[in-house]
C-alpha positions as CSV (number, residue, x, y, z in Angstrom):
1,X,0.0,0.0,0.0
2,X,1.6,3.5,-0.6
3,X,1.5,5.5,2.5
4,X,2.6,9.0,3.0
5,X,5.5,9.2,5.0
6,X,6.1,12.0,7.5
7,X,9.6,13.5,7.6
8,X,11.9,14.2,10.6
9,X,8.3,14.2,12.7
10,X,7.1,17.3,11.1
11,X,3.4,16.1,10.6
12,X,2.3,18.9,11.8
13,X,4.2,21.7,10.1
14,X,3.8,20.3,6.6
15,X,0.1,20.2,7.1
16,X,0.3,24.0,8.1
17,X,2.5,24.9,5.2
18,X,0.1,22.7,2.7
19,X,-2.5,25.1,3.9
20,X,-0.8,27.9,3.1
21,X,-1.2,27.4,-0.5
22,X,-4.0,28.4,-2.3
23,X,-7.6,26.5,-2.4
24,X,-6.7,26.3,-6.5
25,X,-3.5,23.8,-5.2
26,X,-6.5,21.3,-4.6
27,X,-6.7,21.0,-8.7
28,X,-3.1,20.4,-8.7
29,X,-1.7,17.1,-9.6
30,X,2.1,15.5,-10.3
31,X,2.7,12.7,-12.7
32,X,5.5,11.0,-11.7
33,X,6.8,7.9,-14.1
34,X,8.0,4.9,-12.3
35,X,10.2,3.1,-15.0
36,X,10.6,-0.3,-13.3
37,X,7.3,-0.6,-13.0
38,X,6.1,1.0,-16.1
39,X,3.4,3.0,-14.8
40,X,2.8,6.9,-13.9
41,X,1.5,7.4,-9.6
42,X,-1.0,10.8,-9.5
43,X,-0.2,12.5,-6.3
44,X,-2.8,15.1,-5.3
45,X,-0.5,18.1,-3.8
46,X,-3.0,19.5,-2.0
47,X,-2.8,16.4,0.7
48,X,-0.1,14.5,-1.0
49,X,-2.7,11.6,-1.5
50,X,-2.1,8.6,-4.3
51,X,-5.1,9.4,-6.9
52,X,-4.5,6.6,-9.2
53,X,-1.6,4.9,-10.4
54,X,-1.5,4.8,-14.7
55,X,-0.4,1.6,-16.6
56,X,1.6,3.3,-19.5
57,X,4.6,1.8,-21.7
58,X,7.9,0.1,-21.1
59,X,10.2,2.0,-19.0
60,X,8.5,5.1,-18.4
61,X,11.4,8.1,-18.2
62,X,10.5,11.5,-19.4
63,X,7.2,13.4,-19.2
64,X,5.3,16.5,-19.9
65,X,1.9,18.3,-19.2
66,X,0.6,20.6,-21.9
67,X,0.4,24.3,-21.2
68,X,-3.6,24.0,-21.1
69,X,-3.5,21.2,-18.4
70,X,-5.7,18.5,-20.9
71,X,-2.9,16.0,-21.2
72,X,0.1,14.1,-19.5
73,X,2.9,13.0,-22.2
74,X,4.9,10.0,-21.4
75,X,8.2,9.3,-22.9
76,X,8.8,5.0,-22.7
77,X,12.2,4.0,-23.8
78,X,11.3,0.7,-23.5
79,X,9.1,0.4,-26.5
80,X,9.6,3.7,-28.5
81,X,6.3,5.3,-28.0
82,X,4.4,8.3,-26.3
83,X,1.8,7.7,-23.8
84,X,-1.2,10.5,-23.8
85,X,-2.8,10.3,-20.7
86,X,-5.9,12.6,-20.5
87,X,-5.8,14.3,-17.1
88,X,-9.4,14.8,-16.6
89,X,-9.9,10.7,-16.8
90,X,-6.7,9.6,-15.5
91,X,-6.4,7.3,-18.3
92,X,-4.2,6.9,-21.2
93,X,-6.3,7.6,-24.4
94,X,-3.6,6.9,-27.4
95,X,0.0,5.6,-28.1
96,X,2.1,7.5,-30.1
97,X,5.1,5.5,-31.8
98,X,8.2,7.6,-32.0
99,X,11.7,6.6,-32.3
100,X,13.6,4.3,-30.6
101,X,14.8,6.0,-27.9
102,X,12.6,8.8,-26.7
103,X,13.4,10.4,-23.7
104,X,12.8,14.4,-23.3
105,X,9.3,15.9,-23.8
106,X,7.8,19.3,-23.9
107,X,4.1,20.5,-25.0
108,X,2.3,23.0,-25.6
109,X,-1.2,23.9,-26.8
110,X,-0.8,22.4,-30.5
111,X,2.6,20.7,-30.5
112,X,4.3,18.0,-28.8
113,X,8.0,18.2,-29.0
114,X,10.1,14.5,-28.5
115,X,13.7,14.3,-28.5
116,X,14.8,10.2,-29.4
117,X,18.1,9.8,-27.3
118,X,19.6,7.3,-30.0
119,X,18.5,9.0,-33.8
120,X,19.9,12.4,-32.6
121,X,16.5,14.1,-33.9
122,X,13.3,16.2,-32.3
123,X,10.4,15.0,-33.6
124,X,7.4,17.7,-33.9
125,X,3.7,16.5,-33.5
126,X,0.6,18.2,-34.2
127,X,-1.6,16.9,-31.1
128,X,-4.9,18.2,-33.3
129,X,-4.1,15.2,-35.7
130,X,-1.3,12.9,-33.7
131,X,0.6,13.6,-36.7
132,X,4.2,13.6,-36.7
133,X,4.9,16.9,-38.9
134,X,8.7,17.2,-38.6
135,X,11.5,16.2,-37.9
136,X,14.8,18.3,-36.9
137,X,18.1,16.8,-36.6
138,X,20.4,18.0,-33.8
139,X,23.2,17.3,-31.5
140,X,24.3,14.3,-29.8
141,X,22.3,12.2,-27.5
142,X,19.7,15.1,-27.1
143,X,18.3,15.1,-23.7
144,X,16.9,18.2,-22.0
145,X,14.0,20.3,-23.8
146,X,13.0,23.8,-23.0
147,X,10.3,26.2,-24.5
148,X,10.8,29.6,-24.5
149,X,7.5,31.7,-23.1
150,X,6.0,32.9,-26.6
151,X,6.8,29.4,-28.1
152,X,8.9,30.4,-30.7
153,X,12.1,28.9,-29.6
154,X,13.0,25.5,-28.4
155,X,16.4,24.6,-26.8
156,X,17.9,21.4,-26.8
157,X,21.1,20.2,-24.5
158,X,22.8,17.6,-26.5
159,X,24.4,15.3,-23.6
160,X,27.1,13.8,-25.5
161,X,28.7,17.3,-27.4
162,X,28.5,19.0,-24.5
163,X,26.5,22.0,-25.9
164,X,22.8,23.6,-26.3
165,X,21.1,24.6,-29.6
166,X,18.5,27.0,-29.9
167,X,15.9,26.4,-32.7
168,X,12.9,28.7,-34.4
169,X,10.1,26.6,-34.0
170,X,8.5,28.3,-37.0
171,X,11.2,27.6,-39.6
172,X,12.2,24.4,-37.4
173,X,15.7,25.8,-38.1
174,X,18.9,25.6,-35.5
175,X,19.5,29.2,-34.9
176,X,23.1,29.6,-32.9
177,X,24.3,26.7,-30.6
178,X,26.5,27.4,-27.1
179,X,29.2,25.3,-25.6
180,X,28.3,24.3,-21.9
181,X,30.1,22.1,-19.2
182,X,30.6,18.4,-19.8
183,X,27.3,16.1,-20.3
184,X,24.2,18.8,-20.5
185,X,21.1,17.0,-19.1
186,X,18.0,18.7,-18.0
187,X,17.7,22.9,-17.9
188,X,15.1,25.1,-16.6
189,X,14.3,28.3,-18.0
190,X,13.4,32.0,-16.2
191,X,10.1,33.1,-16.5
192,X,11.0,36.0,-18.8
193,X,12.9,33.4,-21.2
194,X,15.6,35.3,-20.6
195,X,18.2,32.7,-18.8
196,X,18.4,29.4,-19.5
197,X,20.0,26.8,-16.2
198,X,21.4,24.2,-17.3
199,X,22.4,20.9,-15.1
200,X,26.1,19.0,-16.6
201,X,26.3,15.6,-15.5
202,X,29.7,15.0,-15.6
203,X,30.8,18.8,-15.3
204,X,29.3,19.1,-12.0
205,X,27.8,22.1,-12.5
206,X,25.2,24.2,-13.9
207,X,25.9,26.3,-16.9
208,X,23.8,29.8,-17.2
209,X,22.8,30.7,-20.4
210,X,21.9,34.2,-21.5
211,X,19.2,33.2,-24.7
212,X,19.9,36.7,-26.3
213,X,23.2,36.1,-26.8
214,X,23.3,32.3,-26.2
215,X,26.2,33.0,-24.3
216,X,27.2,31.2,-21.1
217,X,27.3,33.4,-18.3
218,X,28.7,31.6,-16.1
219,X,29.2,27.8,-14.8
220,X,28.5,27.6,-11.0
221,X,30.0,24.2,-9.4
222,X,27.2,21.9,-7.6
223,X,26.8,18.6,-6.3
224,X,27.9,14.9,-7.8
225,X,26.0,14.1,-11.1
226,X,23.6,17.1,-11.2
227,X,20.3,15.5,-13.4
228,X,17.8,18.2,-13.9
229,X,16.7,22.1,-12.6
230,X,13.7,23.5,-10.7
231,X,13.3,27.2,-10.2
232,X,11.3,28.8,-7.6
233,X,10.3,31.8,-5.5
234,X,10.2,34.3,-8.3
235,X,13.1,33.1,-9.8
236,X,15.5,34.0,-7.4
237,X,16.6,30.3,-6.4
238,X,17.7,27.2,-8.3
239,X,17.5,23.8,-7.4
240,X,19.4,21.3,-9.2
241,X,19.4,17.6,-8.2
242,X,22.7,15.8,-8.1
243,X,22.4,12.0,-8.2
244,X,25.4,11.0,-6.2
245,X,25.4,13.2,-3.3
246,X,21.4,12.2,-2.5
247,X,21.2,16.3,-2.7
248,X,19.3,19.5,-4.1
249,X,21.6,22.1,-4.7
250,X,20.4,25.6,-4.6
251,X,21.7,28.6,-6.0
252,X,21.1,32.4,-5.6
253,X,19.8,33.5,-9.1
254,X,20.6,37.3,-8.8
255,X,24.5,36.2,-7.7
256,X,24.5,33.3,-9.3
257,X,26.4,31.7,-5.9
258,X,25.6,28.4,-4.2
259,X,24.1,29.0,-1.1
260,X,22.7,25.9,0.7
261,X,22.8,22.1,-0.1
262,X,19.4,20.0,0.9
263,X,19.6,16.4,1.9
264,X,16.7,14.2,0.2
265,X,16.4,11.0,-0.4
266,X,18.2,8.3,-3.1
267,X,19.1,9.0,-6.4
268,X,17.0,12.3,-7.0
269,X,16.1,13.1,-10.8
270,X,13.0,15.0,-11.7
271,X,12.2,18.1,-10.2
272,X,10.0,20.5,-10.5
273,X,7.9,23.7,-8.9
274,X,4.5,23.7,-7.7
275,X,2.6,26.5,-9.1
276,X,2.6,27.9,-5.7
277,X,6.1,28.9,-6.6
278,X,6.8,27.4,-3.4
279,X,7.0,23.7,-3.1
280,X,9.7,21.8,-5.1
281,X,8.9,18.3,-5.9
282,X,12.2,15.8,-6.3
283,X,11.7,12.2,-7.7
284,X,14.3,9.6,-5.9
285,X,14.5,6.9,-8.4
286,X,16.3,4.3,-5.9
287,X,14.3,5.9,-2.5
288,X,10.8,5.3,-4.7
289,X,9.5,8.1,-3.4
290,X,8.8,12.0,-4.1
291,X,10.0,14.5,-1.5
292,X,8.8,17.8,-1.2
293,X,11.3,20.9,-0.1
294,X,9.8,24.0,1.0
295,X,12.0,26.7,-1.2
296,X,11.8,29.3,1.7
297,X,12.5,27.3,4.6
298,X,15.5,25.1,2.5
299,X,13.9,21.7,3.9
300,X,12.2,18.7,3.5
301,X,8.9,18.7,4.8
302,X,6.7,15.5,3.1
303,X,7.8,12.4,1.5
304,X,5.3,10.2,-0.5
305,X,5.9,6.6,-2.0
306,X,5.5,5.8,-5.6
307,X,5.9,3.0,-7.9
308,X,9.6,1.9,-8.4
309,X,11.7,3.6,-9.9
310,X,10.6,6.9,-10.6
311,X,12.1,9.5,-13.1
312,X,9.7,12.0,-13.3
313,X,11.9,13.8,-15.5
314,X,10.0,17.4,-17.3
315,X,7.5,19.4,-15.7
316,X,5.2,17.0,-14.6
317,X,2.6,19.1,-11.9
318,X,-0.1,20.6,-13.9
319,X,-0.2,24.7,-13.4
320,X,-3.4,26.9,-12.9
């Protein structure tokens, strides 16, 4: 049975800062993929609660909710394919086959965009249709995905040449590309689109981006195999989980200086904000469970079970 599990005996304060949020966090829901056992667990964030647990494809990895909150896409590995789960059922309503090894996801109203780990491609489908309408060939193992605010340009860390590409999602062409730190995974980017975070693997560190000049401002050192980035409060803080060290890094945005470490729990991967712009969710894939880390008070204060193995890697809470 999946139980919630209190942290550090602070029942009490987590249900107090729960309550803080607004009644809309209620509506709020993370998907988080569990790749052993190849289905998605629902959490209800307003009480942490297991709504349903989602049978989708083989080795569930990467994942994305569309800017208008309808559906849940589901990168599987495994089998090649795209699971669409639509989030008012909490079902899976079609299989999309991509490549062979799909593994970052980002949506939007009309487009789903999928980059295949193995063909070195983004694949662009028109979610009116199910169509695939494109393809756009790109760097190296492409891993991390990231839509600017307007839509009009996608960026793509390619893990194994160690850089980021920017591309005009009207023309579908690569625009400029920037050399980061070693092994670019998963970025996050500013609200404004104006600064792209980006989490190196094997660098250590994260690697800021200025999109206007797709140059890197600067690379600030984390912890042991950083995987993916959240932002919260405004902006003004970073979170970056780093695989070895069981730790969220987090760094001041405006001095781009690491101030704090957080301990969580094994293997961390996906993370991502709660609309509240408050509570950071972090996916332990060995722990098999999702902690929560208040961003103002830099601690842990809920951690929930899920299926094993979870990845939950993309933005995978739905939004307002």
């Amino acid at each position: 049975m999946l139980m919630n599990k209190p942290v550090w005996g602070l029942l009490i304060g987590v249900v107090v800062a729960l309550a803080d949020s607004s009644a809309a966090t209620a509506a709020a829901l993370a998907f988080v993929t569990n790749q052993q056992s190849g289905t998605v667990t629902v959490i209800d964030t307003a009480d942490q609660s297991i709504k349903a647990t989602i049978k989708v494809g083989r080795e569930p990895a990467g994942i994305s909710i569309d800017s208008g909150n309808t559906f849940a896409y589901v990168s599987n590995p495994g089998d090649g394919t795209v699971s669409v789960i639509n989030i008012a059922q909490l079902q899976v309503v079609r299989s999309l086959k991509t490549g062979p090894g799909p593994l970052a996801l980002i949506a939007n109203t009309d487009r789903l965009y999928v980059a295949d780990w193995y063909d070195d491609i983004i694949s662009v489908i028109n979610t009116g249709n199910w169509q695939t309408v494109n393809t756009v060939s790109v760097g190296r193992s492409p891993s991390g995905l990231a839509l600017s605010p307007d839509g009009h340009t996608l960026y793509v860390s390619n893990r194994d040449d160690n850089s980021v590409m920017a591309i005009d999602t009207g023309t579908l062409q690569v625009t400029a590309t920037v050399t980061t730190g070693e092994r670019p995974f998963g970025m996050a980017l500013s609200a404004d689109g104006t600064t792209l975070y980006v989490a190196n693997v094997l660098g250590n560190s994260l690697s800021v981006v200025d999109t206007r000049s797709l140059q890197v401002r600067k690379q600030v050192s984390v912890g042991e195999r950083p995987y993916a980035v959240a932002l919260a409060l405004g902006d003004s803080r970073a979170f970056v989980s780093n695989q070895y060290d069981d730790t969220v890094s987090v760094i001041d945005t405006l001095t781009l200086e690491h101030l704090q470490v957080v301990d969580v729990e094994e293997y961390p991967e996906g993370i991502y904000t709660h609309f509240n712009d408050r509570h950071v969710y972090v996916a332990n894939w060995f722990s098999n469970s999702v902690v929560v880390i208040d961003a103002s008070k830099l601690e842990v204060i809920l951690s929930t079970d899920t299926g094993d193995g979870p990845r939950a890697y993309g933005n995978f809470i739905t939004g307002q």
